[in-house]
PLY file of the C-alpha trace (Angstrom):
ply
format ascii 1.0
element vertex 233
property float x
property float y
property float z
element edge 232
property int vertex1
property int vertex2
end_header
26.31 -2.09 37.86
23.37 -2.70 36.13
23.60 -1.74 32.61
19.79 -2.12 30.55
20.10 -4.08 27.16
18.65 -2.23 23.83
14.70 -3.58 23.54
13.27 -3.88 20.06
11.60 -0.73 20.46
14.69 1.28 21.20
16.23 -0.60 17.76
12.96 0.52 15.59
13.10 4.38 17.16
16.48 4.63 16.10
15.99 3.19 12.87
12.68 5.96 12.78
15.31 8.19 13.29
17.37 7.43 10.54
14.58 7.79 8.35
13.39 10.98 9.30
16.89 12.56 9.01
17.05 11.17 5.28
14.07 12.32 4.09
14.20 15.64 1.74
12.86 18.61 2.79
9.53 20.00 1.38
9.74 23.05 -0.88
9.27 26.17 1.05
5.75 27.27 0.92
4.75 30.42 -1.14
4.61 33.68 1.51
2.24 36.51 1.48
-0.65 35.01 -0.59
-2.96 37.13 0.42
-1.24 39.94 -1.22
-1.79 38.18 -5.08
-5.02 38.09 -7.20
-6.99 34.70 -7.22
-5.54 33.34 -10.38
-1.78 34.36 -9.24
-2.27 32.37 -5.60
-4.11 29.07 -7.64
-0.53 29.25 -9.95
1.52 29.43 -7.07
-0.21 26.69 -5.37
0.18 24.35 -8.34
3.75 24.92 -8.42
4.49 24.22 -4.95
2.38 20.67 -5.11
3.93 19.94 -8.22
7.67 20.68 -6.99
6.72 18.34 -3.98
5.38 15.68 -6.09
8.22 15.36 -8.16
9.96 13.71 -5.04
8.94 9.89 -4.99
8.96 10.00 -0.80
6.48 12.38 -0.59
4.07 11.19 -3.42
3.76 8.14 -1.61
2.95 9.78 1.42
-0.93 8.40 2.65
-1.43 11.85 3.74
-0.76 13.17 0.84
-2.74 10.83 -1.18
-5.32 11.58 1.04
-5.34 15.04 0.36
-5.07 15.19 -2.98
-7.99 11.96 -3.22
-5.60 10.12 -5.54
-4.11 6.59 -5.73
-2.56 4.18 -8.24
-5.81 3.48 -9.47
-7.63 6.82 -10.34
-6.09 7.28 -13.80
-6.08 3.41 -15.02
-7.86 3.79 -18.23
-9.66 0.09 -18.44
-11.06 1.32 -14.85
-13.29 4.29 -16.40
-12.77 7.66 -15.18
-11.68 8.77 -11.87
-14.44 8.98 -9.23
-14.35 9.89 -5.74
-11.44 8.61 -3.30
-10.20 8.48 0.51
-9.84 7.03 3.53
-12.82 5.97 5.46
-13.37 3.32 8.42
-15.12 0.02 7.59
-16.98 -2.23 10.31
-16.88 -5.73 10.38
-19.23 -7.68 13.21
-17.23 -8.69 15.80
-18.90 -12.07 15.81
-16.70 -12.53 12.60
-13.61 -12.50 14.33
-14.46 -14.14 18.26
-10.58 -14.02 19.20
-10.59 -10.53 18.73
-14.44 -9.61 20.34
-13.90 -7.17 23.38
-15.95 -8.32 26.51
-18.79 -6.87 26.07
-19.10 -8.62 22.70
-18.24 -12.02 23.67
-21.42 -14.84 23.69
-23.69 -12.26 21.20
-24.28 -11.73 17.24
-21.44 -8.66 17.29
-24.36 -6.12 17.21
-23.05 -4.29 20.26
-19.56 -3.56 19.66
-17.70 -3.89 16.05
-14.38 -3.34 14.99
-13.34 -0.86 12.77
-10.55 -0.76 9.96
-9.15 2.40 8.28
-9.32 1.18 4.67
-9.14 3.60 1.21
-12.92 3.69 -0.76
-12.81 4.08 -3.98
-15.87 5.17 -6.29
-15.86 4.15 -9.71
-18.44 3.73 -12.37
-20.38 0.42 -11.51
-18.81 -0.68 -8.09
-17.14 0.08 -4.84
-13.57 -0.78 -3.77
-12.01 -0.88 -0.60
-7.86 -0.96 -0.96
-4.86 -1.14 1.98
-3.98 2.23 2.48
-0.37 1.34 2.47
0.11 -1.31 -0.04
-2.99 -0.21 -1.79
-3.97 -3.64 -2.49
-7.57 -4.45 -3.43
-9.64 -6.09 -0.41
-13.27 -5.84 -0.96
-15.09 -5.32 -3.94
-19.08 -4.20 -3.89
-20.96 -4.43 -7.49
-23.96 -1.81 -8.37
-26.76 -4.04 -9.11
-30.97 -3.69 -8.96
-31.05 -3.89 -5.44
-28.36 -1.17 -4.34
-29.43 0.47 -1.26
-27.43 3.34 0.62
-29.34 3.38 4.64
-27.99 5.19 7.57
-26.26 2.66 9.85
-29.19 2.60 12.93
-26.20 0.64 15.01
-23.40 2.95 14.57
-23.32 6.51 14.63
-22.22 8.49 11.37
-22.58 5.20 9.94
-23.42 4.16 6.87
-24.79 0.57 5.20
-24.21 -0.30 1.45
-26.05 -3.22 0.14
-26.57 -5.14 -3.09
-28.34 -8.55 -3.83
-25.55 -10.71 -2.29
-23.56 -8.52 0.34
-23.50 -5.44 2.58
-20.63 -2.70 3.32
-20.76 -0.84 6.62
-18.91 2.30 7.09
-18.19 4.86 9.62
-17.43 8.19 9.57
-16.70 11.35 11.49
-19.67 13.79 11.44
-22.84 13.18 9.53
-21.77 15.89 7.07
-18.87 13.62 6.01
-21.23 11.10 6.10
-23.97 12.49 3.50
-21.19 13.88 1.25
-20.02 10.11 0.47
-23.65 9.11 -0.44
-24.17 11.97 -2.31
-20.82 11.01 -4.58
-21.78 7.27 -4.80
-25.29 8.09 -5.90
-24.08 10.76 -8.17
-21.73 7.92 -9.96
-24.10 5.95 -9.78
-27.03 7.76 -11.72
-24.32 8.94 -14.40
-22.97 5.74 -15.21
-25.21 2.87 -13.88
-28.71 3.51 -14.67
-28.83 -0.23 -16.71
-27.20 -2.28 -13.94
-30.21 -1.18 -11.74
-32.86 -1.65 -13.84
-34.95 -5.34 -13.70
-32.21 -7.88 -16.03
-33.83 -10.72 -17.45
-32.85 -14.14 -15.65
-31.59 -12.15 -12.82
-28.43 -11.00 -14.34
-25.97 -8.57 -13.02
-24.98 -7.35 -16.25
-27.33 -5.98 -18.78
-27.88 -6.82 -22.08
-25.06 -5.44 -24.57
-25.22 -5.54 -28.29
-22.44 -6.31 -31.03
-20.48 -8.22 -28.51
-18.24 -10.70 -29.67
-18.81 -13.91 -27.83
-18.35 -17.21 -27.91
-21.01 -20.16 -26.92
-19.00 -23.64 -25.20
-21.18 -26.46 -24.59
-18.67 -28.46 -22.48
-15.13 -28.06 -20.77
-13.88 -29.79 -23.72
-14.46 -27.22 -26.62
-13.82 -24.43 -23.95
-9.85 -25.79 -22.77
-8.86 -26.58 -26.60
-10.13 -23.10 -27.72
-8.16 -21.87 -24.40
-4.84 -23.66 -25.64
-5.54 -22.27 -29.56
-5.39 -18.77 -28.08
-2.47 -19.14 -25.99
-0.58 -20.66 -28.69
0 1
1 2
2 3
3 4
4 5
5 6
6 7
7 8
8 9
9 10
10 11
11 12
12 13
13 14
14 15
15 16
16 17
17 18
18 19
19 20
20 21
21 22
22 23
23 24
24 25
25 26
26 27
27 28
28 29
29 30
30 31
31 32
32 33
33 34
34 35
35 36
36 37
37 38
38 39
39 40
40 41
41 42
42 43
43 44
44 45
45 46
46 47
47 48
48 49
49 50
50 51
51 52
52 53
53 54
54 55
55 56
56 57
57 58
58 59
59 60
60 61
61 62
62 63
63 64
64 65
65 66
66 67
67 68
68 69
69 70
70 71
71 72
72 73
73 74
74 75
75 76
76 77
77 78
78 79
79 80
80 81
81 82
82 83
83 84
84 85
85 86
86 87
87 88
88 89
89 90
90 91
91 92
92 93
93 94
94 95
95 96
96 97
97 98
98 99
99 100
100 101
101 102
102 103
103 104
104 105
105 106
106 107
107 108
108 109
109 110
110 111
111 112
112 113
113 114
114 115
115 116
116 117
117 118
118 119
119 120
120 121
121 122
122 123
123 124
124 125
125 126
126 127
127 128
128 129
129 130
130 131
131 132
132 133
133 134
134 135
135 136
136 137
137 138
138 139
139 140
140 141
141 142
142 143
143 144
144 145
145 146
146 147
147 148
148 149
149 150
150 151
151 152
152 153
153 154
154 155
155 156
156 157
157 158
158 159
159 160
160 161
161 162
162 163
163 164
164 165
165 166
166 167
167 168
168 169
169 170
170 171
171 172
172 173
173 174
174 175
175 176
176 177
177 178
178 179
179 180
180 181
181 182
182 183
183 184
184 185
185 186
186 187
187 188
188 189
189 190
190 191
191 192
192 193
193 194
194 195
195 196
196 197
197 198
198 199
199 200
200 201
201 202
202 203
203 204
204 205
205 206
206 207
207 208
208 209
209 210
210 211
211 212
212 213
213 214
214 215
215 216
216 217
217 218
218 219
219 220
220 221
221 222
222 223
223 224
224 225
225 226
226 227
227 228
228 229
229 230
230 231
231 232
């Protein structure tokens, strides 16, 4: 008799299983809204999400985070206030990465096809960041300078091309809609908060000039390691 042995994939759906049967359940949902003013349905909608975010499984839910447009670093204060957040697909050129080209890409510049990563954007007051969505560790950083452009992406459709002196982001998106309501956010930061990064900088800076800043000159490595090793002491 022939008797099949457990693959790895039958091992990680039963572990799947596991999980789902130990998860808590989510608080029941608030019935007959309809029947309550405005300001009654809001309260009872900020109760539920805050009964379900008092339960560490579910705050850490993607989706949710998604939803809400939070993550870890939205409320940091030494990261300036919270701007716009979510999930959004970057491009990279598959001429980048030749092992993983498709056919059609293989032998040209990657201008044809791309590949595509889901990746969380997040808007703050003089850059762009682009974190893991589930470890929510920072990969890609892109700095508002003088030469900030926001184009439509002419290779991609929905896309979208961010550039600054030294580098370019790509993004895609789902409709054009979603598309336009991202630049509008990003330029909306951007004119509130960094008007003097895109002005002209003398010596080509990236930063501006700043007054009453404490600073300190070092002519060689010397002077700068000993006053290194005073501080630390």
């Amino acid at each position: 008799m022939h008797v099949p042995l457990p693959s790895r994939s039958h091992s990680v759906r039963r572990t799947h299983y596991k999980t789902l049967e130990s998860l808590p359940e989510l608080p029941h949902l608030p019935v007959k809204l309809e029947f309550h003013s405005s300001n009654e349905t809001a309260e009872l909608l900020k109760n539920y999400f805050q009964e379900m975010l008092s339960v560490v499984t579910f705050r850490n839910q993607i989706s949710v985070l998604a939803f809400l447009k939070v993550s870890k670093y939205s409320f940091v204060d030494k990261l300036g206030e919270k701007g716009y957040e979510g999930i959004v697909k970057r491009k990279y050129n598959a001429g980048l990465f030749p092992k993983l080209s498709c056919f059609c890409c293989s032998g040209s510049d990657g201008v044809i096809c791309h590949l595509t990563r889901k990746q969380w954007l997040i808007v703050k007051e003089t850059y762009l960041a682009l974190a893991n969505p589930k470890t929510m560790e920072i990969l890609y950083v892109l700095l508002f300078d003088s030469r900030l452009q926001l184009v439509d992406d002419l290779h991609a459709r929905h896309g979208l091309t961010i550039r600054n002196s030294s580098n370019q982001l790509r993004l895609k998106f789902h409709s054009d809609k979603q598309r336009d309501k991202w630049r509008e956010k990003i330029l909306e930061r951007v004119s509130k908060f960094s008007k003097d990064f895109l002005s002209s900088i003398r010596f080509d800076s990236f930063a501006p000039v700043r007054k009453n800043v404490g600073c300190k000159w070092f002519v060689d490595g010397r002077s700068y390691f000993e006053f290194a090793a005073n501080c630390m002491e």
